[in-house]
C-alpha positions in Angstrom: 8.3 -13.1 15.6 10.4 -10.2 17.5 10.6 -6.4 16.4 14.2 -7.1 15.9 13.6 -10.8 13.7 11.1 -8.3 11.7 13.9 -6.0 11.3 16.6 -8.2 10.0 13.8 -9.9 7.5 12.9 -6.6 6.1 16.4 -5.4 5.9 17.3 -8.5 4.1 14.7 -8.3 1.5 15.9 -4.6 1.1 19.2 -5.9 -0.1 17.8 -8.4 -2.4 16.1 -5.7 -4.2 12.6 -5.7 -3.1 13.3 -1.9 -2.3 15.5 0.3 -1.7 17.6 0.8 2.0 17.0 3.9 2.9 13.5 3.4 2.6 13.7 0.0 4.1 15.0 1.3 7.2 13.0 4.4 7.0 9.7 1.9 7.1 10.7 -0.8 9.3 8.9 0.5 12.5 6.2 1.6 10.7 5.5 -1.7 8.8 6.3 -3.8 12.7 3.6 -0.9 14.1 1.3 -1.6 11.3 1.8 -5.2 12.2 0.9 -4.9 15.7 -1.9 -2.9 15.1 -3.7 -4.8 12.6 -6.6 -5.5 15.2 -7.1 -2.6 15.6 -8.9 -1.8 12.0 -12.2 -3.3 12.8 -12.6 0.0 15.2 -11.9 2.3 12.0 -13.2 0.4 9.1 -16.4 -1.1 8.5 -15.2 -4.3 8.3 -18.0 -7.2 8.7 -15.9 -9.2 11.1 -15.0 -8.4 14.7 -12.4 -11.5 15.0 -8.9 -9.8 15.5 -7.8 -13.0 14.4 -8.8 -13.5 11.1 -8.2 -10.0 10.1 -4.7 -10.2 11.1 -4.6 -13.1 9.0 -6.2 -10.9 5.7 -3.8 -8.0 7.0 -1.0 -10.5 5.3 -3.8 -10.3 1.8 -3.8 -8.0 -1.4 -6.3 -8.5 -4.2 -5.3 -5.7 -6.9 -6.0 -4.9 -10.5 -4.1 -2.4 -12.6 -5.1 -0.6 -15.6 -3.9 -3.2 -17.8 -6.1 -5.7 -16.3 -3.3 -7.9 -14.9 -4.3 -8.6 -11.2 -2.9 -10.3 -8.6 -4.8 -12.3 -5.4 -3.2 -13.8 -2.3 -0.9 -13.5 0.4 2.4 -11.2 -0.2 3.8 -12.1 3.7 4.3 -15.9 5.0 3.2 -17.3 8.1 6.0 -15.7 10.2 5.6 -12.1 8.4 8.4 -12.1 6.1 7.8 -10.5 2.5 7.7 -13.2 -0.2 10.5 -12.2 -2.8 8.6 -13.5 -5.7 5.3 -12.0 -4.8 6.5 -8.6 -4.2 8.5 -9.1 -7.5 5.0 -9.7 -9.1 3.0 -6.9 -7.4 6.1 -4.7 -8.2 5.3 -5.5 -11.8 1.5 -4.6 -11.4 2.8 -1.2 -10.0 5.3 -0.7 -13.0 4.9 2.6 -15.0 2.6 1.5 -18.0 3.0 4.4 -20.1 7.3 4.2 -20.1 7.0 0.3 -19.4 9.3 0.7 -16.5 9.4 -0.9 -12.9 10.4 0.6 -10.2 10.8 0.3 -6.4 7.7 -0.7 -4.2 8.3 -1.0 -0.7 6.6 -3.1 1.9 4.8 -0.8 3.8 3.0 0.2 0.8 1.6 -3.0 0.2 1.1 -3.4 4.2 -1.2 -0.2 4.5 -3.5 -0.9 1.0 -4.1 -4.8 2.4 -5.3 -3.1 5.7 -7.6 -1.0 3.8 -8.7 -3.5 1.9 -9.6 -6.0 5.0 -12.3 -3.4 5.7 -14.3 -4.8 3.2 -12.9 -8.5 3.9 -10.7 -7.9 0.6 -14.2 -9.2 -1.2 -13.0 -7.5 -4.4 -10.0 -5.9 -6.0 -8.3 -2.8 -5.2 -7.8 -0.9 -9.0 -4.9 0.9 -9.3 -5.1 3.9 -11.4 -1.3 5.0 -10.6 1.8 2.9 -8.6 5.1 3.9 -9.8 5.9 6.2 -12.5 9.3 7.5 -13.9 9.8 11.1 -14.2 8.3 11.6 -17.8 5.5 10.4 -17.5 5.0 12.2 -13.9 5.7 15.3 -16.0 3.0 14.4 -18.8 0.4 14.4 -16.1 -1.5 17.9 -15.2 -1.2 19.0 -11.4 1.2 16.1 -11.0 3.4 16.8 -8.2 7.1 18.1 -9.2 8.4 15.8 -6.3 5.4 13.3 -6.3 6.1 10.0 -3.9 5.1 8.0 -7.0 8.6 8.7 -8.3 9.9 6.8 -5.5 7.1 4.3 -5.8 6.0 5.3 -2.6 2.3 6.2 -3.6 -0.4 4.1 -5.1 -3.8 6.3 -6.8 -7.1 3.5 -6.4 -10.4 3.1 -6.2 -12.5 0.3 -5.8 -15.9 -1.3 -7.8 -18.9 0.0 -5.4 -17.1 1.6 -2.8 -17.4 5.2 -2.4 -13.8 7.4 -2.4 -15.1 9.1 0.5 -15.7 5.8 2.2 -11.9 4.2 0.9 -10.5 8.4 1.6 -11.8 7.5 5.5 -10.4 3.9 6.0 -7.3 5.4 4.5 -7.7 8.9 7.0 -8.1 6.5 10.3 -5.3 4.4 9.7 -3.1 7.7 8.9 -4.4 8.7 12.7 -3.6 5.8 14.0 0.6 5.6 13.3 1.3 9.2 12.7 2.0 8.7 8.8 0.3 8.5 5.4 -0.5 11.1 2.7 -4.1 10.2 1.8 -5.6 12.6 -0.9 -9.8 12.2 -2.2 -9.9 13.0 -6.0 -12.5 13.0 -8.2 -11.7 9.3 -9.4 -9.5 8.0 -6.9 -8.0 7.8 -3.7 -4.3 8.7 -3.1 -2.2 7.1 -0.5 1.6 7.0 0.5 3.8 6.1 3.0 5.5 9.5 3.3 4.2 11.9 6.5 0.6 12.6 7.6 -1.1 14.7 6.0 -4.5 14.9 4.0 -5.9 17.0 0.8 -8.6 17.0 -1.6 -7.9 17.2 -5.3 -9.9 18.4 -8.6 
């Protein structure tokens, strides 16, 4: 598929709903670049395999859990790359605010950057979300919380995952932000933080 058949795909799905425009447009060569650079991931995470292949194949995979134990396995893009609406709707659900029961936006590039983390590990078990979106309340019920935190904009996602040290997930997450110039990635003391805003890297209490 080309950069611009990518681009029309992404920008469709943006009007449907998926997520919002401005962000759509904002992500679209970062998501074709992420993409592109799938292969690359065996170089900067311990993945098991060295078949480009395959992983670009998994780079198209999510396996996630929230903290309401709803969970979701499979494929979120189809063979030619384009985001499946209902999927996306379903993951979008798993990333809702718990606390205020609301959804909110989740873009694609989101989802794009966790599966890549998660192919490090050949996406062998689930990613557990701690934190996707979450509406301004409950963002202001939450101590050090960020006044003008990327979760608001569902941009963020706070996880861990079962026997898998944070400061091994904080590293995938730390060479992929090296590798295309964006990505928060924070290292807390029960989770990793990542988002799809610009580069840049912190350690939390």
């Amino acid at each position: 598929m080309t950069l611009e058949t990518s681009r029309r795909h992404d920008a469709q799905y943006a009007r449907e709903g998926g997520c919002n425009a401005s962000l759509s447009t904002a992500m679209m060569d970062r998501r074709s670049m992420l993409s592109g650079m799938a292969g690359l991931a065996a170089s900067v995470v311990p993945s098991r395999s060295a078949d480009a292949n395959r992983l670009i194949d998994r780079s198209r995979l999510i396996w996630l859990r929230n903290q309401a134990g709803e969970e979701f396995a499979g494929a979120f893009r189809g063979p030619e790359g384009v985001p499946a609406a209902e999927v996306m709707e379903r993951l979008r659900h798993l990333f809702r605010d718990l606390r205020a029961e609301a959804l909110g936006p989740l873009p694609v590039a989101l989802v794009d950057v966790l599966s890549l983390i998660q192919a490090g590990w050949r996406h062998e078990r689930p990613l557990l979300l701690h934190s996707g979106y979450r509406t301004r309340g409950t963002n202001a019920l939450l101590e050090g919380a960020a006044r003008a935190s990327l979760h608001l904009e569902g941009q963020a996602a706070d996880f861990g995952m079962r026997g898998i040290s944070l400061p091994d997930l904080a590293e995938a997450a730390s060479a992929f932000s090296r590798i295309f110039s964006f990505m928060g990635v924070g290292i807390y003391r029960n989770f990793v933080h990542v988002d799809v805003g610009p580069r840049r890297m912190w350690r939390g209490d």
